[in-house]
C-alpha positions in Angstrom: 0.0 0.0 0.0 1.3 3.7 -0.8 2.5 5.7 1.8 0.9 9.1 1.0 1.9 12.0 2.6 0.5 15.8 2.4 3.0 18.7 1.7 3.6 21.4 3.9 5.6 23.8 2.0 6.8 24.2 -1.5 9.6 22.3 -3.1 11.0 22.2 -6.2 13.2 18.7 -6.4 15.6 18.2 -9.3 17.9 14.7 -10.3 18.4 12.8 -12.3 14.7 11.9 -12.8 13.9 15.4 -13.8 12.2 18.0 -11.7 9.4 17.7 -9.1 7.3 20.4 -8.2 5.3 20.1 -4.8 2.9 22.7 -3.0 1.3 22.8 0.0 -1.6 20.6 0.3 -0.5 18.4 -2.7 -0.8 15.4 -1.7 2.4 13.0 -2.8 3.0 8.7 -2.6 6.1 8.4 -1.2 6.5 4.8 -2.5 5.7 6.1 -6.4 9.1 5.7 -8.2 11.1 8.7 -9.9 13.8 6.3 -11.4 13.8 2.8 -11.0 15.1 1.9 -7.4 14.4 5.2 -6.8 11.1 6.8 -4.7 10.0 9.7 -3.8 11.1 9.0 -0.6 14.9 8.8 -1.5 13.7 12.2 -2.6 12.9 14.2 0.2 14.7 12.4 2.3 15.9 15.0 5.2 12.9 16.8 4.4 10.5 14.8 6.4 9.3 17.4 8.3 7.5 19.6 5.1 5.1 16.4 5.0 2.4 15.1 7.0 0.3 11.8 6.7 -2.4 12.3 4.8 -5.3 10.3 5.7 -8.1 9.3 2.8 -11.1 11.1 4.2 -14.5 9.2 3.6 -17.2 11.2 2.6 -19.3 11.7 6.1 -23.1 13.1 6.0 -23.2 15.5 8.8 -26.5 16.7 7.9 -28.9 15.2 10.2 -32.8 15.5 9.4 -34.7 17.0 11.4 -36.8 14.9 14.5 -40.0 16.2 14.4 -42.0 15.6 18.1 -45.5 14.6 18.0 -47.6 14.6 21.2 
């Protein structure tokens, strides 16, 4: 399963797997290979801290219906 993590800041990573652009909020699999052997991960690596888990939200109803009383 992916690890997928939210970004905090903007980078801009560059290698030789080309260039990654990341912004906060973007949400990034860490696991998801830039160059075979390679992850995102490897990456960022030492830049832990501009990510965050990011947590798949399910879609939650929080509009209840209205209780009618009847006496």
């Amino acid at each position: 399963m992916p690890t997928m993590k939210r970004c905090l800041a903007q980078l801009t990573l560059s290698g030789r797997w080309g260039t990654e652009h990341f912004w906060p909020g973007l949400e990034v699999n860490f696991a998801r290979e830039l160059a075979p052997g390679f992850t995102v991960a490897d990456a960022v690596a030492g830049r832990e801290d501009c990510f965050e888990d990011a947590h798949v939200n399910a879609a939650v109803n929080t509009t209840a219906a209205p209780t009618l009383h009847q006496r």
